[in-house]
N, C-alpha and C positions, 0 to 999 in steps of 0.2 A: 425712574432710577437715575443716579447720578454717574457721571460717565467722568472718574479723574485721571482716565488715560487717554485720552483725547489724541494726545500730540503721540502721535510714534518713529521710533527708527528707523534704520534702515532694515533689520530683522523682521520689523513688522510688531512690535513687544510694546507694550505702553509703559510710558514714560512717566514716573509721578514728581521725580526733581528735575528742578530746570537750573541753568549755567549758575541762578545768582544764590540756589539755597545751598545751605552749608552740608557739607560730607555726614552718612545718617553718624559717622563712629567718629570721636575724639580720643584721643593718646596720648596721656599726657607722663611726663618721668621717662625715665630709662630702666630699661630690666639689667638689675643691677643681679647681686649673690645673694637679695634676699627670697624668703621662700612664700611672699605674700604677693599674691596676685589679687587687683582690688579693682572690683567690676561696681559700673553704676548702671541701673537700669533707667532710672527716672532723672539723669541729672541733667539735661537740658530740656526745651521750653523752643525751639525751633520748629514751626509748622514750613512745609510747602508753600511758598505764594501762589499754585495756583487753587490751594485751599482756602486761601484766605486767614480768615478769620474762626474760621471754624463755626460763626455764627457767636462766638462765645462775646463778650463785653469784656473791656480792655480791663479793668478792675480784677478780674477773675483769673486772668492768666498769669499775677502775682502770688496767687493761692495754692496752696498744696495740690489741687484738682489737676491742676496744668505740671508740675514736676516736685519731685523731692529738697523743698527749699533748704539752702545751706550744703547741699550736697557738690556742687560742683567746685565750691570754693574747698571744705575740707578735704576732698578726693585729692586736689591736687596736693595739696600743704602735706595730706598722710603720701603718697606717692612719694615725695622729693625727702621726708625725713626717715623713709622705711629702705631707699633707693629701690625702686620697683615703676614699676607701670599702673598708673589706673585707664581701662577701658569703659569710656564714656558714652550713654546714648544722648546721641545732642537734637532729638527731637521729641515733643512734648509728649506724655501720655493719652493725653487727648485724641492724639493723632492716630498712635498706637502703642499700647501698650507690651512694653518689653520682658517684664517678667509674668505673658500671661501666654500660655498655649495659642498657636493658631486656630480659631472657633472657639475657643472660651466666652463665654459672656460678655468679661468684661474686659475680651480683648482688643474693640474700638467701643468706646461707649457711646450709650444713648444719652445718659445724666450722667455726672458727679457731684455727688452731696449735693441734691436739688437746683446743680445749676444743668441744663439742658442743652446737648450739643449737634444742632441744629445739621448741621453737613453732616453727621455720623448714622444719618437719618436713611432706611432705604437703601443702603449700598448694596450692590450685587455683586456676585462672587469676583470680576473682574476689578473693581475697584478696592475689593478688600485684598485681590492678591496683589494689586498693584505697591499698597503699602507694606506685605508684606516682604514682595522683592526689594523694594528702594530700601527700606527702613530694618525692619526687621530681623531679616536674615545678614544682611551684610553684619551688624551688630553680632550677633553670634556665631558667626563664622569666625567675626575676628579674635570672639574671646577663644573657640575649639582652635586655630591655629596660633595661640599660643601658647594653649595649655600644649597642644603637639609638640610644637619647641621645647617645652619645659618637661618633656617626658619622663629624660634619667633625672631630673634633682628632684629634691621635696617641694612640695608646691603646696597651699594652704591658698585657697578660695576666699574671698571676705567681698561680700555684697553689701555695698552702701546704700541705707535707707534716711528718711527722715520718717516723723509722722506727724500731724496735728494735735497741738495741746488740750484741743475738744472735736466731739464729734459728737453728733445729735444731742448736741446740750449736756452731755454728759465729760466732767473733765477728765484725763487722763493724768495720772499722778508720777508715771516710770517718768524719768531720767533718758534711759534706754532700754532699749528690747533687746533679748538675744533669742534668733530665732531657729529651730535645728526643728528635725525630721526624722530620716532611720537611723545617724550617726549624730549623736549630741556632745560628744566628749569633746571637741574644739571648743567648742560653743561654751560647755558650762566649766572649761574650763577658765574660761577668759569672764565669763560672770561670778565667778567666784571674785577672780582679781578685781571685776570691777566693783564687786560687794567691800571688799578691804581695803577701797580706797578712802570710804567713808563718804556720809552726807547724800550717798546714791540712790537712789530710788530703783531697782532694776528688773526689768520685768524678763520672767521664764516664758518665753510666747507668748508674749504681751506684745504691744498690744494687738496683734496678730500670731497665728500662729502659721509655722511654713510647712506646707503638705506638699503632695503630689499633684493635687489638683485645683491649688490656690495659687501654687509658682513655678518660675520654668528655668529657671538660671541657674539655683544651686541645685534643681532635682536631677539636671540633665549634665550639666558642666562638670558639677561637682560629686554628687552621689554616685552618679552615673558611674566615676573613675574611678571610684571608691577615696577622693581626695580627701582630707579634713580641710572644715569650713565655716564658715559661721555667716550669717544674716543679719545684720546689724540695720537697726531701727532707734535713731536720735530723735528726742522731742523736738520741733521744730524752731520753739522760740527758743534754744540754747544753742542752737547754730547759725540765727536767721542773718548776722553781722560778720564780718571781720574775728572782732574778738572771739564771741565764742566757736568759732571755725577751728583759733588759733588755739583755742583750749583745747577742744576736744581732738581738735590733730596730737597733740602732744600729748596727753593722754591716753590714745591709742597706740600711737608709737611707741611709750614707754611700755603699755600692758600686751599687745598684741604679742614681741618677741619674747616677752617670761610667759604669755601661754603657750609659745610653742615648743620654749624648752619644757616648760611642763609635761606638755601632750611627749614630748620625746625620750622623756627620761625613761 
């Protein structure tokens, strides 16, 4: 069994960050008067140094396996033209996965798309809670204490996703995904808009669909409150730069506030 609480406090609690890895939550923007709260599950790529490597090969941690490429650059750019906040997980999925229940399968992995992660191997209950105290929870706490701040105004949830333009050889043809569960009216409101902007490709629970037992972020954050929300899933090669970050920031920004006057009317 691997032991990644090794080092402890003075409580006696094991430790999985040490002084030089980065904070597990990033915050980026200010919470302005808009009603869009914009959470990323997978948007940074940050391991532990006393995890190393993860065993994984340095090629692979560029790849969708390791975080939602393109997401951290559009989060911010949607954030600053929406005036809002995005809540960032700045550690890779690898490590642990953020929109997955605690004990879910595939909430530290053994593989992703046939790459195999070697430290993820054998862990026992102490090293899996270890990442779930460092990492995990801090991440969701900070999204619940600011939906609590944001209790009296309207509040709209939006989960930043990317995805891979193939998967088992098979290509993926959406543009984007919009993904919903027991409340879809946010959601296919704002896919309607993105059907009439033309040229789109847009998939209705494509190319995943968001359930109760496949996600943890809008079932709990969002449903839970009874908030409207949406799950957004970008193809990956149309955000993987700069430019298309800065496209589809601005195209969100223009669509997201006509779906909420919609949803409000």
């Amino acid at each position: 069994m691997r032991d990644e609480a090794a080092r402890r406090d003075e409580t006696g609690q094991g430790t999985l960050l040490g002084a030089g890895d980065p904070a597990p939550v990033a915050v980026c923007g200010r919470s302005g008067e808009s009603p869009f709260l914009l959470v990323s599950d997978h948007g940074g790529r940050a391991v532990p140094a006393r995890l190393g490597d993860l065993g994984v090969a340095a090629p692979d941690w560029d790849r969708h396996i390791a975080w939602d490429i393109g997401m951290a650059g559009l989060g911010r750019l949607l954030a600053e033209r929406l005036d809002t906040i995005l809540i960032e997980q700045a550690y890779s999925r690898l490590v642990i996965d953020c929109n997955r229940a605690p004990g879910h399968p595939t909430s530290i992995v053994g593989a992703s798309d046939g790459v195999v992660v070697p430290a993820n191997a054998d862990l026992d209950a102490e090293a899996v809670a270890g990442r779930l105290s460092a990492i995990f929870h801090p991440y969701h706490d900070r999204i619940a204490g600011e939906l609590a701040a944001r209790r009296d105004r309207p509040t709209v949830v939006v989960a930043l996703h990317s995805f891979t333009p193939e998967m088992g050889g098979v290509a993926r043809p959406w543009h984007v995904g919009i993904l919903h569960n027991h409340d879809p009216r946010f959601g296919l409101i704002l896919k309607d808009l993105l059907e009439e902007e033309g040229g789109l490709v847009v998939g209705d629970n494509e190319p995943y669909a968001l359930t109760d037992g496949s996600d943890y972020t809008i079932p709990v954050h969002a449903e839970a409150r009874g908030l409207p929300h949406v799950e957004l899933e970008i193809r990956q090669d149309l955000v993987a730069d700069a430019e298309g970050q800065r496209e589809w920031a601005g195209r969100l920004a223009r669509l997201l506030p006509r779906a909420w006057a919609r949803y409000s009317a």
